[in-house]
C-alpha positions as CSV (number, residue, x, y, z in Angstrom):
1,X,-36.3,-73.5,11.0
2,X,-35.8,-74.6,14.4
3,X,-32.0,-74.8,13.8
4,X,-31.7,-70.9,13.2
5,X,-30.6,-69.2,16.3
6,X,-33.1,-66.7,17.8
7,X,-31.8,-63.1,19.1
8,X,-33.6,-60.4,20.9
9,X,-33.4,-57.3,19.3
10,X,-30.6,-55.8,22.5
11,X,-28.6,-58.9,21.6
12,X,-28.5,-58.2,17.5
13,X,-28.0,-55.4,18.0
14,X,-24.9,-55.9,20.5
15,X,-23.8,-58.5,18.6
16,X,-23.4,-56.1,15.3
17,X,-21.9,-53.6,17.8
18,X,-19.7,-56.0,18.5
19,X,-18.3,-57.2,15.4
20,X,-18.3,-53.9,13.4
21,X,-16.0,-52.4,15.7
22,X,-13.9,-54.9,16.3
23,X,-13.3,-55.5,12.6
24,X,-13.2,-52.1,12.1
25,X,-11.6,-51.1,14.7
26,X,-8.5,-48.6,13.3
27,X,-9.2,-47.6,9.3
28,X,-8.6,-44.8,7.3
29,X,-11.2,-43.9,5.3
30,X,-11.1,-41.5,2.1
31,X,-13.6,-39.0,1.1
32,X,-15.0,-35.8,0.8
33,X,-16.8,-33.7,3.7
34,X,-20.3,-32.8,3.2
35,X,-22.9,-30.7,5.6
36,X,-20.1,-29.7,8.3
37,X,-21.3,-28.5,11.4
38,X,-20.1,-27.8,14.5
39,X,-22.4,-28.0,17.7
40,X,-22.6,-25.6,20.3
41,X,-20.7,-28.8,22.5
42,X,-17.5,-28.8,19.9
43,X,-18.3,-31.5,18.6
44,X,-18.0,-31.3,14.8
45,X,-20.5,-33.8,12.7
46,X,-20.6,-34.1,8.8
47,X,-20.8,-36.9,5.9
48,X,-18.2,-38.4,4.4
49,X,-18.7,-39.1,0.8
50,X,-17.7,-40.1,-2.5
51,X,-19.7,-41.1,-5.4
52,X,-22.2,-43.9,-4.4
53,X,-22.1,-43.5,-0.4
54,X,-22.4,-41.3,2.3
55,X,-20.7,-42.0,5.6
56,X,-21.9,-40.4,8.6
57,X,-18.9,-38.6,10.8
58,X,-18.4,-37.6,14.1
59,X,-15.0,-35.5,15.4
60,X,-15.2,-35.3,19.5
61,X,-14.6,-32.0,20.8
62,X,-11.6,-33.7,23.3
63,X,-10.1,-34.6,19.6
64,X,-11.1,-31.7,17.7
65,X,-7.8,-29.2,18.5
66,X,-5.5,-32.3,18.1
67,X,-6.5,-32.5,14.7
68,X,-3.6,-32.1,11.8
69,X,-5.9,-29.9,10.0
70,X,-9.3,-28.6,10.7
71,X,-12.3,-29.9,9.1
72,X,-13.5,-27.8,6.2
73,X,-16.7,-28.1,3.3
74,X,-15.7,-29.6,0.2
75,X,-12.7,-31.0,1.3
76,X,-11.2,-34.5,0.4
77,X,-9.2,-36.4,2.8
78,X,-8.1,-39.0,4.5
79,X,-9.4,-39.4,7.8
80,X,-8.2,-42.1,10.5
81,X,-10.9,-43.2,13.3
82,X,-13.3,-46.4,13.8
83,X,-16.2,-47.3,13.4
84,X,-18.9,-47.7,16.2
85,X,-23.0,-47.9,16.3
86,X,-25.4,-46.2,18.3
87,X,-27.6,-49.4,19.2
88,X,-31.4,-47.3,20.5
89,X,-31.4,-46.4,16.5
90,X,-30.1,-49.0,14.7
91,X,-27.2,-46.5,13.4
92,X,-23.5,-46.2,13.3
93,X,-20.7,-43.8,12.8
94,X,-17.4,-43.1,11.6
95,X,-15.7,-41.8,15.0
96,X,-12.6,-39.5,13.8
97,X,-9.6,-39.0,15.4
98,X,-7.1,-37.1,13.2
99,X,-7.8,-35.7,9.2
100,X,-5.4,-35.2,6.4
101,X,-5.3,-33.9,2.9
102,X,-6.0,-36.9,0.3
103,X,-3.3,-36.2,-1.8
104,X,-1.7,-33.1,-4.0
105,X,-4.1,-33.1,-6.3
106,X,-7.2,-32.6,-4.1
107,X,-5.0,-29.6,-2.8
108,X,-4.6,-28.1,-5.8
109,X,-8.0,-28.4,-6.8
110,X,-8.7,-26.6,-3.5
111,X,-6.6,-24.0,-3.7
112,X,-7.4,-23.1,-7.2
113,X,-11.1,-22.7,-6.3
114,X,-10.4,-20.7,-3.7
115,X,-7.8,-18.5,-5.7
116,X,-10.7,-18.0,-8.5
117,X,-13.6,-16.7,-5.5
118,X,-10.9,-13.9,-4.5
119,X,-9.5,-13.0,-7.8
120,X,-13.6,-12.2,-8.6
121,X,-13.6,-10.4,-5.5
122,X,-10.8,-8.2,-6.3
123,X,-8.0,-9.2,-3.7
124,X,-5.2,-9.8,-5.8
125,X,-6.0,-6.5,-8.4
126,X,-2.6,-4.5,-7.6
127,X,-4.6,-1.3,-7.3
128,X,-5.6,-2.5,-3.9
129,X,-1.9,-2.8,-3.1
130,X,-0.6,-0.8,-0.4
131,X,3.2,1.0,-0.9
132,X,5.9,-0.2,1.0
133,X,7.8,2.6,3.4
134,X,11.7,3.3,2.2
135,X,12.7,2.9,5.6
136,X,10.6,1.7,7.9
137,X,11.1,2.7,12.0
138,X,9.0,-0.6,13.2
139,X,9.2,-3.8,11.1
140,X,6.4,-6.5,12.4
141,X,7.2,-10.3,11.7
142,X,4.8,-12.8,11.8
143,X,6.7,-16.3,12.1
144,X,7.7,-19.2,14.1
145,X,10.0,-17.9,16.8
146,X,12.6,-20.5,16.7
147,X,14.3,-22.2,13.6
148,X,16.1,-20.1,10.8
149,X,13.4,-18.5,9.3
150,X,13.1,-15.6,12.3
151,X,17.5,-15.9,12.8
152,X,17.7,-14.9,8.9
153,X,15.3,-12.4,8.6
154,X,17.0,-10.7,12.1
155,X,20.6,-11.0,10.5
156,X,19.8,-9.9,7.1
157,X,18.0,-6.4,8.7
158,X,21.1,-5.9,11.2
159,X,23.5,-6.3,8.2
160,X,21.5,-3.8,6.2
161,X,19.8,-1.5,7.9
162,X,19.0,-1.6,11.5
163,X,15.5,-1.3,12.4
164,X,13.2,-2.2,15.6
165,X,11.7,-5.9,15.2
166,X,8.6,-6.7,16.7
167,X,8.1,-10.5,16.3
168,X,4.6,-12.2,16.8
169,X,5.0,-16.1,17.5
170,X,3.1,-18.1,15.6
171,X,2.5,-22.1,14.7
172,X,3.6,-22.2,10.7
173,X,1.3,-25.4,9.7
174,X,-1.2,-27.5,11.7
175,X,-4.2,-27.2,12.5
176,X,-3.9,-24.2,15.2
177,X,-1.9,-22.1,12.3
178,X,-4.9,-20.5,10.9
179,X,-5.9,-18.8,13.5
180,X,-3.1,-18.2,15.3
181,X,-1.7,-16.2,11.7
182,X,-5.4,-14.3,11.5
183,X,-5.0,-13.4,15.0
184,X,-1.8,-11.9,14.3
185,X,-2.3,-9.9,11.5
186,X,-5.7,-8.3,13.3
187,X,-3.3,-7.7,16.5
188,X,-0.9,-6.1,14.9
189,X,-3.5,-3.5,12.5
190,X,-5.2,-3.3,16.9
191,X,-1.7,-1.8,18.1
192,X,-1.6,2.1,18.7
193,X,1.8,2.3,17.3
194,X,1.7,0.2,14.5
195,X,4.3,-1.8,12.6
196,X,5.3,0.2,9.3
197,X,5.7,-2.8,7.6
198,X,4.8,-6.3,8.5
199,X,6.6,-9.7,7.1
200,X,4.8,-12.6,6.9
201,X,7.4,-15.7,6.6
202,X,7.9,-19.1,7.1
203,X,10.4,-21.9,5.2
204,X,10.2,-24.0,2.7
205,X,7.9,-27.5,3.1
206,X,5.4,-29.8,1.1
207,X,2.1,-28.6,-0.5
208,X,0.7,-29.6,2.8
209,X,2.9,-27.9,5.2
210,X,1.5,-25.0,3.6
211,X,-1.8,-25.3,3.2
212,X,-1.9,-22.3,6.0
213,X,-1.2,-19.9,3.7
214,X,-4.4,-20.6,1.1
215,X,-6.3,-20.2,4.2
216,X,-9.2,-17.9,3.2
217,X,-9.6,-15.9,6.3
218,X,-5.8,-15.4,6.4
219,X,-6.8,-13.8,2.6
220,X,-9.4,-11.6,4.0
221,X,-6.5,-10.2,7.1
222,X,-4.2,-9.3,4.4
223,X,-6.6,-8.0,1.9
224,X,-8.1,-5.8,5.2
225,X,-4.9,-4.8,6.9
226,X,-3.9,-0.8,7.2
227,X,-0.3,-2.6,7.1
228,X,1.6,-3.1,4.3
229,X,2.4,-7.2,3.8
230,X,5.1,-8.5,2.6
231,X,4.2,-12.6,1.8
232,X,7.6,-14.4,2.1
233,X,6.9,-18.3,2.7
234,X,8.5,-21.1,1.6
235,X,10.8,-21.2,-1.6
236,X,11.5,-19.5,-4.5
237,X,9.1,-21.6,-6.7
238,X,6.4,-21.9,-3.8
239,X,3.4,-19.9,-3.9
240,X,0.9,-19.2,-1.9
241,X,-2.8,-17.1,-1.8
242,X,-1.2,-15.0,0.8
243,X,1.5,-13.9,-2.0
244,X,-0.9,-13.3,-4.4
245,X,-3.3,-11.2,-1.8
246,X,-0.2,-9.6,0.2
247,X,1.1,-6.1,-1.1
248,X,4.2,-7.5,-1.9
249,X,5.6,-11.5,-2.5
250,X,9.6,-12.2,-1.8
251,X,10.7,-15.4,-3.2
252,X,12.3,-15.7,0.4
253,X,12.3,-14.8,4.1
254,X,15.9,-12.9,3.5
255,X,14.6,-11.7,0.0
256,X,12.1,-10.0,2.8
257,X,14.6,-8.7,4.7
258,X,16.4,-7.5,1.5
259,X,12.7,-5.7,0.4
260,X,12.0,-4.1,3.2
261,X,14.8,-2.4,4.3
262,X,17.4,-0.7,2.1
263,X,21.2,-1.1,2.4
264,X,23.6,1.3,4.2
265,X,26.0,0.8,1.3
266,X,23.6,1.9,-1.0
267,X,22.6,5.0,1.0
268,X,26.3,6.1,1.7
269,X,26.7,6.1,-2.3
270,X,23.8,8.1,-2.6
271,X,24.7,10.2,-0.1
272,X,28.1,10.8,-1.9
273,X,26.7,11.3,-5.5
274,X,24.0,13.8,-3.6
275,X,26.9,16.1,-1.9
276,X,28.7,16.1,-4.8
277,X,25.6,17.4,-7.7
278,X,23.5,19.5,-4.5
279,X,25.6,22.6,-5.1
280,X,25.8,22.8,-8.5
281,X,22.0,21.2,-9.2
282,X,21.0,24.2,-6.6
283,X,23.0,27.0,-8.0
284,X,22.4,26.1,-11.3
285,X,18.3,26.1,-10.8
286,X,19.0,29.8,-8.7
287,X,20.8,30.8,-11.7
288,X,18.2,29.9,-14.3
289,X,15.2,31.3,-12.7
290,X,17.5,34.7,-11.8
291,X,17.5,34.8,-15.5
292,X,14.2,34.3,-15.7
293,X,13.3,37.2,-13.8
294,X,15.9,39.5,-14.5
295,X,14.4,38.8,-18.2
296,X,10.7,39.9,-16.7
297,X,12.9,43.2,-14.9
298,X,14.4,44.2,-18.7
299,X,10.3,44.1,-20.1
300,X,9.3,46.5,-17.6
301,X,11.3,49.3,-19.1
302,X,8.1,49.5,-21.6
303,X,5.5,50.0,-18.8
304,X,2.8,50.8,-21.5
305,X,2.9,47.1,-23.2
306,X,3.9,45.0,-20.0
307,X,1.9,46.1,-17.0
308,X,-1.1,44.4,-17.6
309,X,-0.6,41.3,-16.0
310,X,2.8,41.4,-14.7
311,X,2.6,41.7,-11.3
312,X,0.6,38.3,-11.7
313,X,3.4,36.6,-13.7
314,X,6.0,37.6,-11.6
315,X,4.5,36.0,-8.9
316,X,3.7,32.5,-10.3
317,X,7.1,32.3,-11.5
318,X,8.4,33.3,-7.9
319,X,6.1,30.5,-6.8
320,X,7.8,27.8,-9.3
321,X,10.8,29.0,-8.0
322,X,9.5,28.1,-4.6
323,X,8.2,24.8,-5.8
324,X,10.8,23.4,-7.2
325,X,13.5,24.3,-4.1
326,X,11.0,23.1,-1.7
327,X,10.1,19.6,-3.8
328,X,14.4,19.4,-3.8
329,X,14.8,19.9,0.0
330,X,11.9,17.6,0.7
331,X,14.1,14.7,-0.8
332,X,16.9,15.9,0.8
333,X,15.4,15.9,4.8
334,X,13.7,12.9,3.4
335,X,17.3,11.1,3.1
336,X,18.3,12.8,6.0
337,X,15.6,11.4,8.7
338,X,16.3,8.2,7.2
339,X,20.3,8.3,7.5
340,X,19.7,9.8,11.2
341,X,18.5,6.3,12.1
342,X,21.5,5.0,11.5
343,X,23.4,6.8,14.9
344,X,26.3,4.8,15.3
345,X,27.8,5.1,12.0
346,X,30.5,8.4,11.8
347,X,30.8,8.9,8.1
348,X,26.7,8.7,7.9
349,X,26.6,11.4,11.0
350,X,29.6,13.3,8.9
351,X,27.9,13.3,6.1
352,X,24.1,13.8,7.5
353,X,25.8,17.3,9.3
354,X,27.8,18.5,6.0
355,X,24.4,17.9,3.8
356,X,21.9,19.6,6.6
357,X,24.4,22.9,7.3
358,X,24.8,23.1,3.0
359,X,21.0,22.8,2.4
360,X,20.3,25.4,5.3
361,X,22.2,28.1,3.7
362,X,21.2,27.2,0.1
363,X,17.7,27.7,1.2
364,X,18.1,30.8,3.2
365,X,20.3,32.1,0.2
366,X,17.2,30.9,-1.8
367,X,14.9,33.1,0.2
368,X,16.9,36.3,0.0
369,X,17.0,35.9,-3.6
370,X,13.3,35.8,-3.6
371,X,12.7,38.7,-1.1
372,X,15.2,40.7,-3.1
373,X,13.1,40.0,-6.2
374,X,10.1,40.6,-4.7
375,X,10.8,44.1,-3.1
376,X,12.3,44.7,-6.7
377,X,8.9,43.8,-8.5
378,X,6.6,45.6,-6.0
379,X,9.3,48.8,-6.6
380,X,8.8,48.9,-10.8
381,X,5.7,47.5,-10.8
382,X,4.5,50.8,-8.2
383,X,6.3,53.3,-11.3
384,X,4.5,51.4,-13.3
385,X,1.1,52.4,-12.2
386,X,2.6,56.1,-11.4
387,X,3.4,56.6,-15.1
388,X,-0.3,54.5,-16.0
389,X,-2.8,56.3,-18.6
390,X,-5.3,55.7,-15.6
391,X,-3.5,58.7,-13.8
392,X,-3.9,60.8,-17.0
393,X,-7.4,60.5,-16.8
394,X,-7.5,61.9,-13.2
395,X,-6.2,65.3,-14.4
396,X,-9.2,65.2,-17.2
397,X,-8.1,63.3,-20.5
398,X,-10.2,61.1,-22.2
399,X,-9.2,57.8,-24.2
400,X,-10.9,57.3,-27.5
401,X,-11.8,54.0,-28.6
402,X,-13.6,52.4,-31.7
403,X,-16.8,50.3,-30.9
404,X,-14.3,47.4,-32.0
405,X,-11.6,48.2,-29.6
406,X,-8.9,50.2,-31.3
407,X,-7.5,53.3,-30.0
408,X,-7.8,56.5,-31.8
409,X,-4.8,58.2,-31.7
410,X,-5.5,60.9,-34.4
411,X,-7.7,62.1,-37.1
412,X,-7.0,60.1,-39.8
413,X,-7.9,57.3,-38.0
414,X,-11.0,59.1,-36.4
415,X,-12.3,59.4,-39.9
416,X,-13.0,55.2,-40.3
417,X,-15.5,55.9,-37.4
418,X,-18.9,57.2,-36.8
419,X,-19.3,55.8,-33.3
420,X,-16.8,55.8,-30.9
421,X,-16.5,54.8,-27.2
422,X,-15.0,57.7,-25.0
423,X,-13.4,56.2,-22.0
424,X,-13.0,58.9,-18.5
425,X,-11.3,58.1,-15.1
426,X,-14.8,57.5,-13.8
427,X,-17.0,55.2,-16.8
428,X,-17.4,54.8,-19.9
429,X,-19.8,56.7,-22.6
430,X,-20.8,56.4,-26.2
431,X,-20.1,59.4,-29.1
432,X,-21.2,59.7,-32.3
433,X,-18.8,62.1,-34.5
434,X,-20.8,64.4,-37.2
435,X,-17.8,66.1,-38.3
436,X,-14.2,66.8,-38.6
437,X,-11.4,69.8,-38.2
438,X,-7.8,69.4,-39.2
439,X,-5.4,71.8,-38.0
């Protein structure tokens, strides 16, 4: 007994102090974090834990932006620090400096869970999915503003269809990417002229280089955004949360480019094949419904069986008429604004002028068909009423009628009857017919 050292309790406790932290001075530790929370200070404090032990865990607020990736419930890693003791409770700590991922497959299983919550909650359903604009006149990028990524997407748009750029610099991966990729997206939907169309890129990487983009509240800026997305990050066989939440997924940052704007190339060809069918496609349709309503002109020679109604037909086919050149002229100033973007190319210009002056005269040749028509219809469909049975009965003739509608035109057919409906300019009366006098 007497050869057992004796220790107040300061100097245990100093000496444990003492030899836990120098023999664990520098370890990594793996596990998974439990009961985050993040003090007022910065300071972030949680468990680390696996299947028999809990380790309690401290993150300083000095190291807590320095971090690879931030701290998050649920999540297994690998975290580097040391250990240390608080001696006035008899405690100690796991004092963090820097956090990674544990490995692919604690990623996946991460990023599967999270993919399952939004699925239920409807962001990926593609009737939430916004249209993309055919040309857009303001493309937004949100990328890294150096590297190839924001040089590919910039060279692909020039070569295809020039457009205004507005880049938002951004950090790609680490921990400040989150946020910094949230923020942009909400800055962007906050401008008062608003991108058309915004591209959301970055290259290729590992699993972990990634991560970024199965950020949740990246998820919820996308799903929320009054902008169209277009998701273009990493490679072909990458994928993301943001491509499955974005409006639109390109394998690639220049498959984005290729998406969002269309090529002059293709437009010229259009253009072509358009000049070349407008005239006939135009005259043709003016043709047809001239046809139409010459064939409604022949019917009213027969005012008697045509004039109820026609004025009204007439009309709705005028209006079809109408319809269908305006729906056509539509697509073609549609084309037009888009190909007057495009200034300094002469054939475009050429061929914008040739298709505007030929469209103008179509559809003012258009409208003096129609008035022509029109004064036509409102000039037949006035004899009409002229030589009407209604006038008739202003000079004192009756129409006879059976209870069931038919008109009695003579005796014969009087006979069938014993009630009958006469019919003046001014009502309507019943008769009831007691006998009969042929000539």
């Amino acid at each position: 007994m007497s050869n057992i050292p004796e220790y107040s309790v300061s100097e245990i406790s100093s000496n444990i102090k003492h030899s836990l932290e120098n023999q664990f001075n520098r370890v990594k530790i793996k596990g998974e974090i439990s009961g985050l929370t993040r003090a007022n200070s910065g300071h972030f404090y949680f468990n680390l834990k696996d299947e028999q032990a809990n380790l309690a865990s401290i993150i300083w607020r000095g190291r807590a932006s320095f971090l690879e990736i931030k701290p998050e419930e649920g999540l297994e890693v690998v975290a580097l620090g040391k250990i240390s003791t608080y001696m006035p409770r008899s405690n100690y700590n796991f004092i963090i400096e820097n956090i990674s991922f544990a490995g692919e497959g604690a990623l996946l299983q991460l990023i599967e869970q999270r993919k399952k919550k939004l699925q239920k909650l409807g962001y990926f359903d593609e009737k939430n999915k916004k249209k993309l604009p055919y040309i857009p006149n303001i493309i937004g990028i949100i990328t890294s503003s150096t590297g190839a990524v924001i040089e590919d997407i910039k060279k692909r748009i020039k070569e295809r269809f020039p457009s205004n750029i507005l880049l938002w610099p951004v950090a790609v991966q680490g921990n400040n990417a989150e946020q910094e990729i949230e923020g942009a997206i909400l800055g962007f939907n906050s401008y008062k002229k608003k991108p058309d169309v915004i591209i959301l890129a970055r290259g290729g990487g590992s699993l972990e280089d990634l991560m970024s983009f199965n950020s949740e509240k990246i998820a919820h800026a996308i799903f929320n955004s009054d902008i169209p997305i277009i998701s273009a990050v990493g490679h072909e066989t990458d994928f993301s949360i943001s491509d499955f939440v974005s409006d639109y997924r390109a394998s690639t940052p220049t498959a984005a480019a290729d998406a969002v704007v269309p090529e002059k190339k293709e437009l010229l060809e259009k253009l072509e094949l358009l000049s070349e069918n407008k005239k006939n496609y135009i005259e043709n349709l003016i043709n047809l419904k001239t046809y139409k309503l010459d064939t409604y002109d022949a019917k009213i020679v027969d005012p008697y069986l045509f004039l109820s109604g026609l004025e009204g037909k007439l009309n709705s086919e005028y209006e079809k008429i109408r319809s269908t050149i305006h729906n056509y002229i539509k697509r073609i100033e549609s084309l037009i604004k888009g190909l007057s973007l495009i200034k300094q190319d002469k054939k475009i210009k050429d061929y914008n002028s040739n298709l505007l002056s030929q469209f103008n005269f179509f559809k003012k040749s258009f409208n003096t068909l129609v008035k022509k028509k029109s004064d036509l219809m409102k000039s037949k469909v006035s004899i009409l009423h002229s030589c009407s049975y209604e006038r008739w009965l202003e000079k004192g003739f009756i129409v006879i009628k059976s209870t069931d509608n038919k008109l009695i035109k003579n005796i014969s057919t009087l006979k069938k009857y014993k009630d009958v409906i006469l019919k003046f300019v001014d009502g309507k009366a019943k008769a009831k017919i007691n006998s009969y006098e042929e000539k």
